[in-house]
DRENGUKE-184919 format. One record per residue (C-alpha): residue number from 0; residue in one letter; z, x, y. Coordinates in Angstrom, 1 decimal, always signed. Layout:
BEGIN
{nr:NUM; rest:A; Z:Z; X:X; Y:Y}
...
END
This chain:
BEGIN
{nr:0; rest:X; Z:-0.9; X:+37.3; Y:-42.8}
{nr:1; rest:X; Z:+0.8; X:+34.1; Y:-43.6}
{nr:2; rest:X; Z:+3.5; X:+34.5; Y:-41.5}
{nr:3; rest:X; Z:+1.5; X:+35.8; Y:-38.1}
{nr:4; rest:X; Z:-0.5; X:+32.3; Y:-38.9}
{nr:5; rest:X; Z:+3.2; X:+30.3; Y:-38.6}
{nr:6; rest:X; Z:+3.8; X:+32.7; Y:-35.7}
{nr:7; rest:X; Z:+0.9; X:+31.9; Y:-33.6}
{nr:8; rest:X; Z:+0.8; X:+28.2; Y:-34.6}
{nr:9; rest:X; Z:+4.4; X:+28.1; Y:-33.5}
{nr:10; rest:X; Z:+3.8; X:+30.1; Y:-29.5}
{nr:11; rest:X; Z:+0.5; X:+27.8; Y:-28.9}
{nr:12; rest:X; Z:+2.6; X:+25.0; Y:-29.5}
{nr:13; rest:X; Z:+5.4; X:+26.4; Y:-27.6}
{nr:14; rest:X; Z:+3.1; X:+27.0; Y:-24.7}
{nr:15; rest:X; Z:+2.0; X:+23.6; Y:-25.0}
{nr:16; rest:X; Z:+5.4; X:+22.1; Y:-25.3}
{nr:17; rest:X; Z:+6.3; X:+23.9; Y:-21.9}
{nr:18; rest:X; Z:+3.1; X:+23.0; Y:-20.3}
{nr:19; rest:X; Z:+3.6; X:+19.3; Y:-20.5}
{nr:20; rest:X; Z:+7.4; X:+19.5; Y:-20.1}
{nr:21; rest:X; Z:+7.5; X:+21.5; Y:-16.8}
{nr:22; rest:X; Z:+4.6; X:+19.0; Y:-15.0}
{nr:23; rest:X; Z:+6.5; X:+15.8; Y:-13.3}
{nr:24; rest:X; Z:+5.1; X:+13.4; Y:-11.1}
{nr:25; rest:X; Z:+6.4; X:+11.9; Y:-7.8}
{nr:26; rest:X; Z:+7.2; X:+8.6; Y:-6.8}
{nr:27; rest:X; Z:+5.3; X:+9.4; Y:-3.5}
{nr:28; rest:X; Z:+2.3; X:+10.9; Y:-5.7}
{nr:29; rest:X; Z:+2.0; X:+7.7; Y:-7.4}
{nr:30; rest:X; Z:+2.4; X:+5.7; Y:-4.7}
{nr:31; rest:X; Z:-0.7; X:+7.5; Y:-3.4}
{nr:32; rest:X; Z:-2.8; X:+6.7; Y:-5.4}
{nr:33; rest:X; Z:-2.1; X:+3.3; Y:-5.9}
{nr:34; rest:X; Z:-2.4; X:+2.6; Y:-2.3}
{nr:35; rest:X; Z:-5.6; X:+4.9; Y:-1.0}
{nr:36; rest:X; Z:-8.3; X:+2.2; Y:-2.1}
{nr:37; rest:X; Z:-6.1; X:-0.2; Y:-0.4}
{nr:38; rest:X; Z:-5.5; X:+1.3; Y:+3.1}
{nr:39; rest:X; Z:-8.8; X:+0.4; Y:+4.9}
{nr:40; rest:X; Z:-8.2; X:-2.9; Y:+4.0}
{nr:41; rest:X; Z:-4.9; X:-3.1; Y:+5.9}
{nr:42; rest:X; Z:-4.1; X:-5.0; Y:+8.7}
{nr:43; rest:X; Z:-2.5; X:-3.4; Y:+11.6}
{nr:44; rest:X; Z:-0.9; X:-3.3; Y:+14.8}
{nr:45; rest:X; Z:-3.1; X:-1.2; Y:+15.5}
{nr:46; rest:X; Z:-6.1; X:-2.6; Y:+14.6}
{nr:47; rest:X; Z:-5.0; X:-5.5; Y:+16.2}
{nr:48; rest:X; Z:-4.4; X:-3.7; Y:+19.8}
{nr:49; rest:X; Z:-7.7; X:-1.9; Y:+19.2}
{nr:50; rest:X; Z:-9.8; X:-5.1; Y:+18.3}
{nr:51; rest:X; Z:-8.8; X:-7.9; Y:+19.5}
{nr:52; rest:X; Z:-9.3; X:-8.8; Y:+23.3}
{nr:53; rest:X; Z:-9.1; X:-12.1; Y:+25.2}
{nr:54; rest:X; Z:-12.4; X:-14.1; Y:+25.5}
{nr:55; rest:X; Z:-13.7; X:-12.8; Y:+22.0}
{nr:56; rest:X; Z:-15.0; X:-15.5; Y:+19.9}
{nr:57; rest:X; Z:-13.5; X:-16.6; Y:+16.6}
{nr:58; rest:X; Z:-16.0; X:-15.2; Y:+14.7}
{nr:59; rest:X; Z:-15.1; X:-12.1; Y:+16.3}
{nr:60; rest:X; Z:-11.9; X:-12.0; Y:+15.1}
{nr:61; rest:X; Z:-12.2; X:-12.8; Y:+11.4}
{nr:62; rest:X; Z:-14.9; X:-10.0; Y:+11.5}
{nr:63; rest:X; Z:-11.8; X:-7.7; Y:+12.7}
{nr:64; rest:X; Z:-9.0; X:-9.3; Y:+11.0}
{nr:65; rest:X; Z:-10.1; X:-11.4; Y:+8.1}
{nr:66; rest:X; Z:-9.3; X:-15.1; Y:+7.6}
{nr:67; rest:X; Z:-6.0; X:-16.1; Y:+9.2}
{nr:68; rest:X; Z:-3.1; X:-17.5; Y:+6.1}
{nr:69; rest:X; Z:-2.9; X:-20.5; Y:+8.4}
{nr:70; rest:X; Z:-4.9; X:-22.7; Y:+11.0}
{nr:71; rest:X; Z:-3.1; X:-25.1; Y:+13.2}
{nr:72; rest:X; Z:-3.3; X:-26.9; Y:+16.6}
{nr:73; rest:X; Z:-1.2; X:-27.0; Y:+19.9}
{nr:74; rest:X; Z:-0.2; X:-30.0; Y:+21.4}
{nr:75; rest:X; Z:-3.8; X:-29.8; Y:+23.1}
{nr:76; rest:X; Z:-5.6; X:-29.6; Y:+20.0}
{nr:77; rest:X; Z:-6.9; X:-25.9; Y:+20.7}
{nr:78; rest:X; Z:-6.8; X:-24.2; Y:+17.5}
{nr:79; rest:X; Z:-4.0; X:-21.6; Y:+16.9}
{nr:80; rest:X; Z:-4.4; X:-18.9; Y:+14.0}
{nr:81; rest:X; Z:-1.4; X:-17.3; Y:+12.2}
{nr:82; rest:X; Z:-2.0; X:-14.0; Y:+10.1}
{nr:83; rest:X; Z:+1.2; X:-13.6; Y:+8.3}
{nr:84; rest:X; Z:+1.2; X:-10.3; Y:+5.9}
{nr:85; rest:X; Z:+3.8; X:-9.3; Y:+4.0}
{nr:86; rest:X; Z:+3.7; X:-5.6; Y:+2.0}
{nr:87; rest:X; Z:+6.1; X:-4.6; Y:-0.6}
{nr:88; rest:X; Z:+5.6; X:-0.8; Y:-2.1}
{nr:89; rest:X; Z:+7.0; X:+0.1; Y:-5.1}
{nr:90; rest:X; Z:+6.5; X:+3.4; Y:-6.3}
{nr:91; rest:X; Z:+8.5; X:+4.9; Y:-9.4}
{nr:92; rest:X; Z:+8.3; X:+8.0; Y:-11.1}
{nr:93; rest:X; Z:+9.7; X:+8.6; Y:-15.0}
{nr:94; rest:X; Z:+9.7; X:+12.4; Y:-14.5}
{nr:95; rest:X; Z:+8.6; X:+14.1; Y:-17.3}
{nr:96; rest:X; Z:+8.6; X:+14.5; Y:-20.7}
{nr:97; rest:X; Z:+9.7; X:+17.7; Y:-22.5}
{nr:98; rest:X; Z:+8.5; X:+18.1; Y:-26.5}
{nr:99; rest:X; Z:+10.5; X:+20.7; Y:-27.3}
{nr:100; rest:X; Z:+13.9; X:+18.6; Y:-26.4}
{nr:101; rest:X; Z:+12.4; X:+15.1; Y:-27.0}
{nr:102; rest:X; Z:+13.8; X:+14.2; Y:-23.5}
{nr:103; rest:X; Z:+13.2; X:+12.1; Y:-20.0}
{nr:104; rest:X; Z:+13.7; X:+14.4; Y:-16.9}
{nr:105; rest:X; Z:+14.9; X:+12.9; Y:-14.0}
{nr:106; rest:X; Z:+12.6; X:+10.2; Y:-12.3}
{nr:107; rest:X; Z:+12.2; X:+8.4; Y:-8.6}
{nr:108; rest:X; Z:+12.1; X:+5.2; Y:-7.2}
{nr:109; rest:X; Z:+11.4; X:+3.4; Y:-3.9}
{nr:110; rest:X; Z:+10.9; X:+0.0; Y:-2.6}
{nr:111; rest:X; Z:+9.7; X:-0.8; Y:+1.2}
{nr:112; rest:X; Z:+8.6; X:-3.9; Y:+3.0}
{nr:113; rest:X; Z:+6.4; X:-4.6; Y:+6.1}
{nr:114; rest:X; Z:+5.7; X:-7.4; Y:+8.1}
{nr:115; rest:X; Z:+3.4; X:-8.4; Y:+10.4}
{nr:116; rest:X; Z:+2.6; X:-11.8; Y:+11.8}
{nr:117; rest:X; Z:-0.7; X:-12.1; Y:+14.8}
{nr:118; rest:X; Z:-0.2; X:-15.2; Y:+16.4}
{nr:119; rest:X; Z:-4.3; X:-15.9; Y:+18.0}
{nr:120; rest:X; Z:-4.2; X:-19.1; Y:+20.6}
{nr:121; rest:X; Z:-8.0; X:-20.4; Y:+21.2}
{nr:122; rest:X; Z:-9.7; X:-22.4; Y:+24.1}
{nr:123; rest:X; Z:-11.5; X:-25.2; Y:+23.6}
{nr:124; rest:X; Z:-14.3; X:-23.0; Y:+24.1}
{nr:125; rest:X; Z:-13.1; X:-21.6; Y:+20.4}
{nr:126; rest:X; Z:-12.3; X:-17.7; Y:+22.5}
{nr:127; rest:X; Z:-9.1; X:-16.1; Y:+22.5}
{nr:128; rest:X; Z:-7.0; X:-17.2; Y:+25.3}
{nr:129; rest:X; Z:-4.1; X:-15.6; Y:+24.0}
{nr:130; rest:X; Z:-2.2; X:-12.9; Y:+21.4}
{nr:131; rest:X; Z:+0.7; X:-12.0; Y:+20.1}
{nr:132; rest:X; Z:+2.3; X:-10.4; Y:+17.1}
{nr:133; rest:X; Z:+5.2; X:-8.8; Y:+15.7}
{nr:134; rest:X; Z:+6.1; X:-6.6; Y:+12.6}
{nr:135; rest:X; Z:+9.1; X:-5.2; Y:+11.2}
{nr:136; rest:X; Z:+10.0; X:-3.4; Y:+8.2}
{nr:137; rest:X; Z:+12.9; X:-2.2; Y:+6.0}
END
């Protein structure tokens, strides 16, 4: 009686052992996850050839893009607003672990950047007069 105790003990941990060691999780999984609260908030090109249209005011535009990272002048002191975002993604994966041979699987990693900079020129009037932006990404 013993014995089929040890026995049974020693499959349910054997199934469990290859449970845990056969699930592995993706770099792109992760990534995921990390990034899904984040994506409304993203500025786009998109967005930026959806919403924003010459004449709108500049309340208009923060409502659509935010606050700008900068605020200048032209050499007519008309105001000029630079949005400059810069993303870095990073997602890794370690693999997995197995418990019956105490080892790492194989794991994942990748890195990306984007870039975009919106370039919004005002009137003296404080509407857009004038876009333009440009992205990149490696």
């Amino acid at each position: 009686m013993k014995n089929k105790h040890i026995v049974f003990t020693i499959q349910i941990l054997s199934a469990i052992a290859l449970a845990i060691g056969t699930i592995g999780c993706s770099a792109d999984y992760h990534a995921d996850k990390v990034q899904k609260g984040l994506k409304a908030d993203k500025v786009t090109v998109g967005t930026v050839q959806r919403q924003i249209k010459i004449g709108m005011s500049s309340a208009d535009v923060v409502e659509a893009l935010g606050s700008p990272n900068v605020v200048t002048t032209d050499e007519q002191r008309r105001e000029v607003w630079v949005y400059d975002k810069i993303a870095t993604e990073v997602a890794a994966s370690n693999g997995y672990w197995n418990l019956i041979f105490v080892g790492q699987g194989a794991g994942a990693a990748s890195t990306s950047q984007r870039t975009l900079t919106i370039i919004i020129k005002f009137d003296e009037e404080k509407k857009v007069r004038d876009f333009a932006y440009h992205t990149s990404s490696f």
